[in-house]
C-alpha positions in Angstrom: -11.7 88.5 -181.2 -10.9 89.7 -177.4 -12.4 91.9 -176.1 -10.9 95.6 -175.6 -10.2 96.3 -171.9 -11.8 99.0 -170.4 -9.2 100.3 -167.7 -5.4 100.7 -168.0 -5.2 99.1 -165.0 -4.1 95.5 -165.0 -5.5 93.0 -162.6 -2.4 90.4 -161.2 -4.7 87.9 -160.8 -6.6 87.8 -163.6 -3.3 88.2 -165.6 -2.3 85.2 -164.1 -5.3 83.1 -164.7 -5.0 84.2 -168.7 -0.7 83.4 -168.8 -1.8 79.7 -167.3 -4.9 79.2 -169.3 -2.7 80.3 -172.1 0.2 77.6 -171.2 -2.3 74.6 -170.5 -5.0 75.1 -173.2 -3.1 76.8 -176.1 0.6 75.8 -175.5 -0.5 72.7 -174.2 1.8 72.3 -170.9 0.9 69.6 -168.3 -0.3 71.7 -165.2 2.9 70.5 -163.1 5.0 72.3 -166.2 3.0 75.6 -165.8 3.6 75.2 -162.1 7.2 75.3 -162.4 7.3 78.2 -165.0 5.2 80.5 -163.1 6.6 79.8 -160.1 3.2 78.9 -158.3 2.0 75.5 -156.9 0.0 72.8 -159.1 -2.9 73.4 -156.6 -2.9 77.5 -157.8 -2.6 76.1 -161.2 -5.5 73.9 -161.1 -7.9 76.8 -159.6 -6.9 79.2 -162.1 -8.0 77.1 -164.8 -11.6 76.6 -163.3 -11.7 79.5 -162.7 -11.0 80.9 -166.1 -13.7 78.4 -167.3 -16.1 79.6 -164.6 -15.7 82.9 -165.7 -15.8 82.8 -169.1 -12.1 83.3 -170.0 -11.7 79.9 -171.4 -14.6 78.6 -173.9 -15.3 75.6 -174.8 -17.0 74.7 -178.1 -17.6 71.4 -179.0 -18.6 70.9 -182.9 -20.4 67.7 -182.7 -24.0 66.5 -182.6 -25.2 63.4 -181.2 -27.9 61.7 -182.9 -30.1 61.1 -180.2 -29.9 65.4 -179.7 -30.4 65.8 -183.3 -33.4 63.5 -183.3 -34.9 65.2 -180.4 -34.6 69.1 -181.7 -36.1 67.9 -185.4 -39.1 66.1 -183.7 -39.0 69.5 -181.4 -39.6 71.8 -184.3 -42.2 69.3 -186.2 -44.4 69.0 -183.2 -44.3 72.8 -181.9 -43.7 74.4 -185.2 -40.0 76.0 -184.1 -37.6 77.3 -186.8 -34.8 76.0 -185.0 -34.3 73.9 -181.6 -31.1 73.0 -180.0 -30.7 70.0 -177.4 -27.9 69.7 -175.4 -26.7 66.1 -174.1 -26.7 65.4 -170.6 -24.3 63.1 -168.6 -25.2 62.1 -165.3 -28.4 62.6 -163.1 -26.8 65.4 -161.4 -26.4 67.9 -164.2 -26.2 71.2 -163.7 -28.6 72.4 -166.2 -28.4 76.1 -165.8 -24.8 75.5 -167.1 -25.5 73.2 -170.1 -28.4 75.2 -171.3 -27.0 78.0 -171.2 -23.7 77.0 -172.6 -25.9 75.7 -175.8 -27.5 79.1 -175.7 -23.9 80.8 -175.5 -23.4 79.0 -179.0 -26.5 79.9 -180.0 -26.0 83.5 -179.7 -22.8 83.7 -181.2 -23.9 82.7 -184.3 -27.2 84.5 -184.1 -26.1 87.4 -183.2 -22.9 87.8 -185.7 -26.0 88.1 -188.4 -25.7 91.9 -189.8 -29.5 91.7 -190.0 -29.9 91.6 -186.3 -29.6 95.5 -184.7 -31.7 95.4 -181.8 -32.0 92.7 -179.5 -34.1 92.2 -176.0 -32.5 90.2 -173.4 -34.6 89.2 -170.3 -32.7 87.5 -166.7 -32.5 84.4 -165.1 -29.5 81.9 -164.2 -29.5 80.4 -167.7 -29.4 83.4 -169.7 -26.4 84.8 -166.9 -24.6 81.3 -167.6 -25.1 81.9 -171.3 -22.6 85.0 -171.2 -19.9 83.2 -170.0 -19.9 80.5 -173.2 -20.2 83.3 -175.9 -17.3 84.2 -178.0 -16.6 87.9 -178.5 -18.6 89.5 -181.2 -17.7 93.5 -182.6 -21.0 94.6 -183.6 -21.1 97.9 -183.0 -23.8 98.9 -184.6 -26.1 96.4 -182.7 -28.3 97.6 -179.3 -29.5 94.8 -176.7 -32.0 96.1 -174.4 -33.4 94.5 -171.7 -37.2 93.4 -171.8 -38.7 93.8 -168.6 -37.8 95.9 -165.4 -35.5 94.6 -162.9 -34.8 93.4 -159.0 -34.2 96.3 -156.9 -30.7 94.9 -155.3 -28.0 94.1 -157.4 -27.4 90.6 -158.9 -25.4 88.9 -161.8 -28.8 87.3 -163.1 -30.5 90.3 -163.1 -32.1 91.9 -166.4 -29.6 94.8 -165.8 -26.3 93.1 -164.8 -27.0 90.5 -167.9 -28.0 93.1 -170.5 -24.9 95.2 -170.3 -22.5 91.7 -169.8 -24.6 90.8 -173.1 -23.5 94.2 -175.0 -19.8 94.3 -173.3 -19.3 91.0 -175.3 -20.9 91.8 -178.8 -19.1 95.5 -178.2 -22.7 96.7 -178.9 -24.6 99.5 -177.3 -27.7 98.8 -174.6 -30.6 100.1 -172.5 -33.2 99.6 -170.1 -36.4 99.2 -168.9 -35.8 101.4 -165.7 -38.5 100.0 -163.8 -39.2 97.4 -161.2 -40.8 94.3 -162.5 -44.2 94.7 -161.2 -46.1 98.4 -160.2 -47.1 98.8 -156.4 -51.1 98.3 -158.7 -52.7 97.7 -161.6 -53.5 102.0 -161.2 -50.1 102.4 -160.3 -49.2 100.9 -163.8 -51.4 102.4 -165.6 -49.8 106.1 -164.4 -46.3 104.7 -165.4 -47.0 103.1 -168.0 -48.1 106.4 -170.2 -44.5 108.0 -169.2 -42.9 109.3 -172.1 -39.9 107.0 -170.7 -41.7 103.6 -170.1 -43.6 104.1 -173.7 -40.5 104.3 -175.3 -38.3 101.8 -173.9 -41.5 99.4 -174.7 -41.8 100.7 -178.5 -38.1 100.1 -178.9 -38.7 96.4 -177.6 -41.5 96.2 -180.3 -39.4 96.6 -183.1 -36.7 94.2 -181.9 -35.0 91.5 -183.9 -35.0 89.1 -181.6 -35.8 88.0 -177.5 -33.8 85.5 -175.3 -36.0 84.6 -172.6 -35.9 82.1 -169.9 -39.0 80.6 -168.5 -39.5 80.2 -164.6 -41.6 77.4 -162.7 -43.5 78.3 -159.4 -41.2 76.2 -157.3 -37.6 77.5 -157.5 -37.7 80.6 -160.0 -35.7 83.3 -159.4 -38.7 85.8 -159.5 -40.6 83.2 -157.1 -37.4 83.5 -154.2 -36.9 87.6 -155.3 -39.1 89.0 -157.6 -42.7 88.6 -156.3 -44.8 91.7 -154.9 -44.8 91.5 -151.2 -48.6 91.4 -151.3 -48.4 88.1 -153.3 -48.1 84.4 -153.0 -46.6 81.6 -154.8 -49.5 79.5 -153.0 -51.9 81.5 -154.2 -50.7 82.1 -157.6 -50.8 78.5 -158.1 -54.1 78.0 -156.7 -55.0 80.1 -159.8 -53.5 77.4 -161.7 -49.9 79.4 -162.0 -47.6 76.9 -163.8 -44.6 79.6 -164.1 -43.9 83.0 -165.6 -42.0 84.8 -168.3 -41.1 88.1 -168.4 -42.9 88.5 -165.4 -46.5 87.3 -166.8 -47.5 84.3 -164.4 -49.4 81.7 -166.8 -51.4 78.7 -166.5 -51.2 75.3 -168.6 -52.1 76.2 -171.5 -50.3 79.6 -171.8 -52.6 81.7 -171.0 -52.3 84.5 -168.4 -54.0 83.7 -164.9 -56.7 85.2 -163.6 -54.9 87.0 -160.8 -54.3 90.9 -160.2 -50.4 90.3 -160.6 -50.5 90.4 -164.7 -52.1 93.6 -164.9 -48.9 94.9 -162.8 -46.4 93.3 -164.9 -43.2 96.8 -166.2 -42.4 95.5 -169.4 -43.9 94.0 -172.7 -47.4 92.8 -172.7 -47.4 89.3 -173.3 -49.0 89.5 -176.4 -46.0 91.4 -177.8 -44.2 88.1 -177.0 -47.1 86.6 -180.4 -45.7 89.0 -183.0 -41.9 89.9 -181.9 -39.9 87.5 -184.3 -37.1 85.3 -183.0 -38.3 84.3 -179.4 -35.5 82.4 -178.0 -36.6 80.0 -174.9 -34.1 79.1 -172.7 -35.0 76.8 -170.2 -34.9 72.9 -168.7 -35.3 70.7 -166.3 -38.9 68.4 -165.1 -40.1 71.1 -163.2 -39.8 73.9 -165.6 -41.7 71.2 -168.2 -45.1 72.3 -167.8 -44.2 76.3 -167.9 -41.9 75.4 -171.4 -45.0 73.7 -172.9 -47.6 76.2 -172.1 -45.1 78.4 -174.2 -44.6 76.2 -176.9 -48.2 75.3 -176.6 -49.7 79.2 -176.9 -47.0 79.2 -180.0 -44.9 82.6 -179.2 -41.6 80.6 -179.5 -39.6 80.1 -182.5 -36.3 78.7 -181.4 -35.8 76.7 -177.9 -32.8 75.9 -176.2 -33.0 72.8 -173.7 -31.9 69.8 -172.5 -32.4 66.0 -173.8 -34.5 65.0 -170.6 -36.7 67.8 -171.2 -37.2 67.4 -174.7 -38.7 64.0 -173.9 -40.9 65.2 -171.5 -42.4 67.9 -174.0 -42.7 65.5 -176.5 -44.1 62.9 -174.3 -46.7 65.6 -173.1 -47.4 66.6 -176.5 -48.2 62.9 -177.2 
């Protein structure tokens, strides 16, 4: 189902990408036979179709499983106790991960959220999760709400908890809302004063009684909350000298899932972390070897029941398990 547009106005360009896309993917023309009936060069023809990929216009789905995959995610869910896991294969040592995770999650979410049951659903940020919007197919629920789960950057971004929430409802043709807050409070007092708002309260009830969470998990090295989100009165150094492994939803923990003892998580705009224990559904997004240790403090403390990740990184939780 496509989605409805929301201006009268129609974009050239983006017309142009859709005709071709349409002529090479559906109609099946060579992209020298497109070139000629559209009366643009093959080069042209060749960038619109990444770039309707890139942006989401064309979708792949590919309705296979590979053994080794299927191995993986059952040995996943026996070990951690998981209702579901989903592994996605991986060709090459130079993977992009952020786009084959989140192309599995994009799957995932279709089918999850087409589930009448499902009528409110958090959404937190990150690259994966942004990636993730681009591989979903259309949905029409409009009687579903996704809201997103923690407060945001202050400076506009497409992985941002705000930019990804409403991309999130614009597909599923759902309603949505915010946390309208920054991630962290200027002080653990400074949070304490917000975080009896009528407002704040309310956005963090709603969350409560959610259906379901996507989250993606960040490591201390490369995270997007590391390079943008972090207080300018904190450290990565010393959040790690606290024995930070990474963060989710803005909590810094250490190795074995439990928050750090550091002034930061008594800051945090957004669920508590032990909201994260008894919210059902917690989707984990997230792969790569320096994101294992954060992924298995999660599935170690036991607050996720489906995860999305890579082969690679399913060996290395398993092996870490061992």
């Amino acid at each position: 189902m496509s989605r409805p547009p929301k201006t009268d106005f129609i974009d050239p360009d983006e017309h142009l990408i859709v005709r071709l896309a349409w002529a090479c993917e559906v109609q099946g023309m060579t992209q020298a036979q497109a070139a000629e009936k559209f009366g643009v060069t093959r080069l042209r023809v060749n960038k619109s179709l990444r770039e309707a990929r890139d942006r989401g216009i064309v979708r792949v789905s590919i309705n296979s499983s590979l053994a080794p995959c299927v191995e993986l995610e059952e040995a996943l869910c026996a070990r951690f106790n998981l209702s579901t896991a989903m592994v996605a294969p991986v060709a090459g040592e130079n993977a992009d991960l952020h786009t084959i995770i989140g192309a599995a999650l994009g799957q995932f979410l279709t089918r999850f959220l087409s589930q009448p049951d499902i009528t409110l659903f958090g959404m937190s940020w990150g690259n994966t999760l942004n990636r993730a919007t681009r591989f979903m197919e259309p949905l029409d629920r409009p009687d579903l709400e996704i809201t997103s789960v923690m407060g945001g950057l202050t400076k506009g971004s497409d992985v941002n908890s705000y930019e990804i929430t409403t991309r999130l409802a614009d597909l599923c043709n759902a309603q949505h809302s915010y946390v309208t807050a920054p991630i962290y409070a200027s002080s653990p007092e400074s949070r304490e004063i917000l975080s009896v708002q009528q407002e704040f309260q309310g956005s963090v009830e709603k969350i409560r009684k959610a259906s379901g969470v996507a989250l993606a998990a960040g490591d201390m090295a490369s995270s997007l909350l590391v390079a943008d989100g972090l207080p300018e009165d904190v450290t990565a150094e010393e959040l790690i000298a606290c024995g930070a492994v990474g963060d989710i939803a803005g909590h810094i923990l250490n190795a074995d899932g439990a928050p750090i003892d550091h002034p930061i998580n008594d800051r945090v705009l957004g669920i508590a972390l032990s909201d994260l224990d008894h919210l059902p559904n917690v989707i984990l997004a997230a792969g790569g070897a320096r994101k294992a240790l954060i992924i298995h403090a999660l599935l170690k403390r036991g607050c996720v029941d489906h995860v999305v990740t890579d082969e690679g990184t399913a060996r290395l939780l398993l092996e870490r398990a061992a």
